[in-house]
C-alpha positions, 0 to 999 in steps of 0.5 A: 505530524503530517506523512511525507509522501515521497518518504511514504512511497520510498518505505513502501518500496523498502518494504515489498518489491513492488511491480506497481504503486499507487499512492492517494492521499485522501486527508485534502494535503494533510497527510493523515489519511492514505490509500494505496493500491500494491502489486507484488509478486510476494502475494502470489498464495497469499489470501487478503487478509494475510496480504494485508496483515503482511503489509501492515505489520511492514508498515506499522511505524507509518500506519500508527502515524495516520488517521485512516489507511486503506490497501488494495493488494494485488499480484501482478498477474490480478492487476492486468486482469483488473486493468483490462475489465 
């Protein structure tokens, strides 16, 4: 069953109070491939693979519905620099 994105993003946004999202969904319109780019201050400490852990276990009915999912996770302070360069 293909993933709505509206209710994608708004489970996203439920989950983790977001300075930035950005949703693409990879699977052509079918709704079974995701990659998304987070920016939260909740990652502030916190190595990839804790932020990803984080983020999936937050996601976990979702993720289980895709094919394919993959995250870029940043603090807002690591998105300026990046945006910058």
């Amino acid at each position: 069953m293909p993933i709505d994105v509206a209710q994608f993003e708004a489970a996203l946004r439920a989950a983790i109070p977001l300075t930035a999202l950005e949703i693409e969904d990879q699977s052509s319109g079918c709704g079974e491939s995701f990659a998304v780019v987070l920016v939260s201050e909740v990652f502030e400490g916190k190595g990839t693979l804790a932020r990803h852990r984080m983020v999936n276990q937050l996601l976990k009915p979702w993720i289980a519905q895709m094919h394919a999912f993959s995250q870029k996770t940043y603090t807002p302070q690591q998105y300026e620099k990046l945006k910058d360069s």
